[in-house]
Each structure stands twice: as structure tokens, then as C-alpha cells.
C-alpha positions in Angstrom: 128.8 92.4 28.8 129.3 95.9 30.2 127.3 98.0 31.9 127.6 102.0 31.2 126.3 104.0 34.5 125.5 107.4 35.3 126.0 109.1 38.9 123.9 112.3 38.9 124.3 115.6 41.6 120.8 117.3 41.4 119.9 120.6 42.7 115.9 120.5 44.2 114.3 123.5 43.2 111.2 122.7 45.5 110.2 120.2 48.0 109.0 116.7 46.9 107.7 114.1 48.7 108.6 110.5 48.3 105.9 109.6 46.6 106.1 112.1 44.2 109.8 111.3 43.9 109.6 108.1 40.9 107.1 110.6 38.6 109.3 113.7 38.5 112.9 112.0 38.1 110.9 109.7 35.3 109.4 112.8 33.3 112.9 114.3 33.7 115.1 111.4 32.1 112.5 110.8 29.7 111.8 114.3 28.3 115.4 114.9 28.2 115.7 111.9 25.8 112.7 113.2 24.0 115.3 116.5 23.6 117.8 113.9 21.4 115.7 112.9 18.0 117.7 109.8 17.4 117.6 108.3 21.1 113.4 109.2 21.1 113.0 107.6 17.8 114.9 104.3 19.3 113.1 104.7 22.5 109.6 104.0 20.7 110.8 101.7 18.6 111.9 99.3 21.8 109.1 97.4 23.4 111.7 96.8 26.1 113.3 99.7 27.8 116.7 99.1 28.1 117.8 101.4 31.3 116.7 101.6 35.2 117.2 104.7 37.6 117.2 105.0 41.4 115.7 107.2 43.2 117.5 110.3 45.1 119.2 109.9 47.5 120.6 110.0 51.2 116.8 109.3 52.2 114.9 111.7 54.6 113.8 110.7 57.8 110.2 112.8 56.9 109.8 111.4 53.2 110.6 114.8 52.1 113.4 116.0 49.4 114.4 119.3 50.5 114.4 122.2 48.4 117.4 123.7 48.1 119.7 120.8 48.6 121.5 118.6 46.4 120.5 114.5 46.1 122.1 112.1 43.7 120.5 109.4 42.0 121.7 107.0 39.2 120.9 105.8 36.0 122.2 102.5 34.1 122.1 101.0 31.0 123.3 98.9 28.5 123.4 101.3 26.1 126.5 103.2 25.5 125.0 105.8 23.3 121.9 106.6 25.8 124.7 107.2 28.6 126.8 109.2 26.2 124.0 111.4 24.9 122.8 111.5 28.6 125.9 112.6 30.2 125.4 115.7 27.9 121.9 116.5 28.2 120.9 115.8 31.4 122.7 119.2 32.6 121.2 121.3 29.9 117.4 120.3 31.0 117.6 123.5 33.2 113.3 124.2 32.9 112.5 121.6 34.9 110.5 122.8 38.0 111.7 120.3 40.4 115.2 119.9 39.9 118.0 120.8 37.4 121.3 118.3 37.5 124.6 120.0 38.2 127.2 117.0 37.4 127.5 113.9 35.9 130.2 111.2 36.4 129.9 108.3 33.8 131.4 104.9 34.9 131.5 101.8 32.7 131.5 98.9 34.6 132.2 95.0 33.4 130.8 92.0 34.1 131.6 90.8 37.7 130.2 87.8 39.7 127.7 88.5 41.8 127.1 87.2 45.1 123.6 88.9 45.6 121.6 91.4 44.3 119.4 93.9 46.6 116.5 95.8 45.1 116.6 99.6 46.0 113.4 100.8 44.6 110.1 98.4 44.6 110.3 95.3 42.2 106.9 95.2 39.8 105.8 92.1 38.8 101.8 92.0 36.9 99.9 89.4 37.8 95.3 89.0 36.5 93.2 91.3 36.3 90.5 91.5 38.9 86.8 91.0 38.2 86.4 94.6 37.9 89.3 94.5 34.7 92.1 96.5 37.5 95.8 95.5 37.0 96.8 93.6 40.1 100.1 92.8 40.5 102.2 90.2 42.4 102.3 90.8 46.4 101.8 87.9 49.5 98.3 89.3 49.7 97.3 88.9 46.2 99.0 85.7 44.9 101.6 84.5 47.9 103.3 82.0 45.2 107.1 82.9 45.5 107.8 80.2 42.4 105.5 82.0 40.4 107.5 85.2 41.1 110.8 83.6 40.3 109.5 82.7 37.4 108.3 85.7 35.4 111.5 87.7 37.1 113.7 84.8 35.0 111.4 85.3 31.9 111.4 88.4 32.0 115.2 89.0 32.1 115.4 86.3 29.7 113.2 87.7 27.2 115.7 91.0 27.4 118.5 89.0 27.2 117.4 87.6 24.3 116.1 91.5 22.4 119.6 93.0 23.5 122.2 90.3 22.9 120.1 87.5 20.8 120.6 85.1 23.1 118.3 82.6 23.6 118.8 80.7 26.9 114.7 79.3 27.0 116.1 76.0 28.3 117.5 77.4 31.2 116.4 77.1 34.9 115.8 80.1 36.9 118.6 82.6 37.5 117.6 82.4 41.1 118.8 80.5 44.0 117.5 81.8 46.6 114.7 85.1 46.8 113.7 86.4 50.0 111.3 89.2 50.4 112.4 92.3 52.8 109.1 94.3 52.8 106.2 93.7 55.3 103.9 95.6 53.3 103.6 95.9 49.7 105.8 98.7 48.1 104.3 101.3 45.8 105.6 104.0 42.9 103.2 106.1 41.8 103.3 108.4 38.4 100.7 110.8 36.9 98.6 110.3 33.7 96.5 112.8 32.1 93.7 111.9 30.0 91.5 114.2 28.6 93.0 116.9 30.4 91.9 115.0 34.0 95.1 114.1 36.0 95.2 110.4 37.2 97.6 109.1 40.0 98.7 105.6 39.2 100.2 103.4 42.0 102.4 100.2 41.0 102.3 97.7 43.5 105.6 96.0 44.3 108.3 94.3 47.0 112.0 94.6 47.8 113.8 91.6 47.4 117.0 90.0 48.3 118.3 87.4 45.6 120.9 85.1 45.3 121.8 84.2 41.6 122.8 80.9 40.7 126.9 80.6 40.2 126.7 79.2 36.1 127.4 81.3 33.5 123.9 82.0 32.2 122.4 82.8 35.5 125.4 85.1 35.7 124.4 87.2 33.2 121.4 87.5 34.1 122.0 88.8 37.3 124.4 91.4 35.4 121.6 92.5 33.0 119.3 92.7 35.7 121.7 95.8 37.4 121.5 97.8 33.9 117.4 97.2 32.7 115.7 96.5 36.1 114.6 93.7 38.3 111.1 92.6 37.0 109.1 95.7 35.1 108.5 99.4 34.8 112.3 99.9 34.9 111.2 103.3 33.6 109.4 104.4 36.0 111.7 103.5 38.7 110.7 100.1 39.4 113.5 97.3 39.8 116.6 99.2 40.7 119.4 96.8 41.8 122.8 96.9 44.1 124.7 94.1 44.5 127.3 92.6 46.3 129.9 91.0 44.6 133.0 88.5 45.4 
């Protein structure tokens, strides 16, 4: 299994606060695949998206991205192709008015064993539906059941596993050893809708988490994939990004 990575310089051309941050590096890498017919026709064809992003980065002390000043950020997959195609499109998105990316480097990394695994942006994980029919997703307030969020994080990266490789590893026990949440207060990544030409702000309720993977070879795996489509779900929208420390 290899992972195929992207490390992407980005020129602000205004200011945009943190919030903001997830929606407009989103719309970016998404209308730029829209710009490649092939990788937008296999985009909607996938019911699982098969890449995660960061956000930018160094952080700001005021939650602000500067205008006129450079950021990174990354994106991964397990998709050669995307990455390829990416590498050359990203830099000719140049309309864009937040940010235009001045450099790519493209790394390709192989499966290593991973120690633990650190969640960058906030993990999403959907729980019920209120009374009221609004999405409510997994936090200490809502639902406090830490096996139930071990759970559908191992289903989940199972079920990908399973539509990107076609391995099927439903008789395994979770990937995780050990989960430990880092947040005090739920973590959020909100995106725009418009519907009917009214603009809608969306938040995603989520957590950063420190996990240790179990050492066998399936939980392994997992772990790996988890660095490449996301921790838990709306890897396109930011949520689930992963670092890791390795031995």
C-alpha cells in the first residue's frame, strides 16, 4: 500500500478566517478536479472519497490567514492519478479569489508502522437525528460512548478498505488500541450551501483524537489508509486529517 501526497505553497489573496478556512481550500481542490473530465467523472462515480486535505498552515495566533502571505497545506491520497493530475492543475487554478498555489512537491510514501496517529483537523463521526430531523453527530455531550466511536471509525475505514483494495477484513476487531480525546469542547468545520440562491452555513461537529493502532497486520493497514482518505468522514471537506508518529 502506498500513499501518494501532495505539499502545497499558496499565495492568500485576501484574509480568511479560520472558519472560513475548510470551505475555501475545499471548493478550490474540488473545482480544480472538476477542471480534469476524467478525475470529475470518477469523483461522482465514488460514494467514498478517496483523498483528505489539511488545512493551512503555520496557524495564526488571531484565527486569521493573512493576505499577502504564503501557507502550505497538504493533500493525500491513494490515488496516483488524482495526485498526478493534481500536481498539474492545482497551479493553473489562478481565478480563485482567495488564494492561487505557487508550488507543488509530490511525495509517495510506503507503508510504515505506525505507532500513533494524531488528528490535525476535527474527526466527524454522524450519529441520530434529533426529534426535530437535525444531523447530530458524535461529541461527549451528545452520545459520551467512546466504544461506539471506535466502532464506526473501524467500520468506516473498513468499509474503504474494502471499495479500494477488495479486502474484506469484517471479522476483524477494532484497529484501535487505545483512543483518547484532546479537545475540551467539540470541534467544528463549517462549509457554505446555496439553495435556491439563499446561502446556508453548515457546521460539522467533531473532536481531535489521539490513537494508538493495534500492532497486527490488518489494523496496520488501517491506520495507513486512514493517513490517505481521512479519519472518520467528510474527508472532503477537511474533516479527519491524520499525522502520525512512526517507529
Amino acid at each position: 500500500m502506498k500513499i501518494f501526497e501532495l505539499k502545497c505553497e499558496a499565495y492568500l489573496k485576501n484574509f480568511i478566517e479560520l472558519k472560513e478556512s475548510f470551505d475555501v481550500l475545499s471548493k478550490y481542490i474540488n473545482f480544480t478536479i472538476y477542471q480534469s473530465k476524467r478525475l470529475d467523472l470518477e469523483n461522482k462515480d465514488k460514494s467514498i472519497n478517496n483523498y483528505c486535505f489539511s488545512n493551512f498552515y503555520p496557524t495564526e495566533s488571531d484565527r486569521i490567514y493573512k493576505k499577502d502571505k504564503i501557507y502550505k497545506f497538504v493533500i493525500r491520497s491513494i490515488d496516483r492519478e488524482l495526485i498526478n493530475e493534481l500536481e498539474i492543475l492545482l497551479c493553473k487554478n489562478t481565478n480563485n479569489i482567495f488564494l492561487k498555489v505557487l508550488n507543488v512537491q509530490k511525495k509517495v510514501i510506503d507503508q510504515f508502522f505506525i505507532h500513533e496517529l494524531y488528528s490535525a483537523t476535527p474527526v466527524i463521526v454522524s450519529d441520530k437525528r434529533d426529534e426535530k430531523g437535525k444531523q447530530l453527530f458524535w461529541s461527549l455531550h451528545y452520545n459520551g460512548d467512546i466504544l461506539s466511536l471506535q466502532k464506526r471509525l473501524h467500520n468506516n475505514l473498513e468499509k474503504k478498505l474494502k471499495q479500494f483494495y477488495q479486502e474484506d477484513v469484517s471479522e476483524s476487531t477494532s484497529f484501535i488500541q487505545e483512543i483518547e480525546l484532546k479537545n475540551q469542547k467539540p470541534q467544528s468545520i463549517y462549509f457554505k450551501t446555496t439553495k435556491d440562491k439563499k446561502e446556508k452555513i453548515v457546521r460539522l461537529i467533531g473532536n481531535k483524537l489521539r490513537i494508538v493502532p493495534n500492532k497486527d497486520v490488518i489494523s496496520q493497514k488501517l491506520a495507513f489508509l486512514s493517513l490517505a482518505v481521512g479519519l472518520g468522514e467528510k474527508s472532503s471537506l477537511g474533516g479527519g486529517f491524520c499525522l502520525s508518529r512512526g517507529i
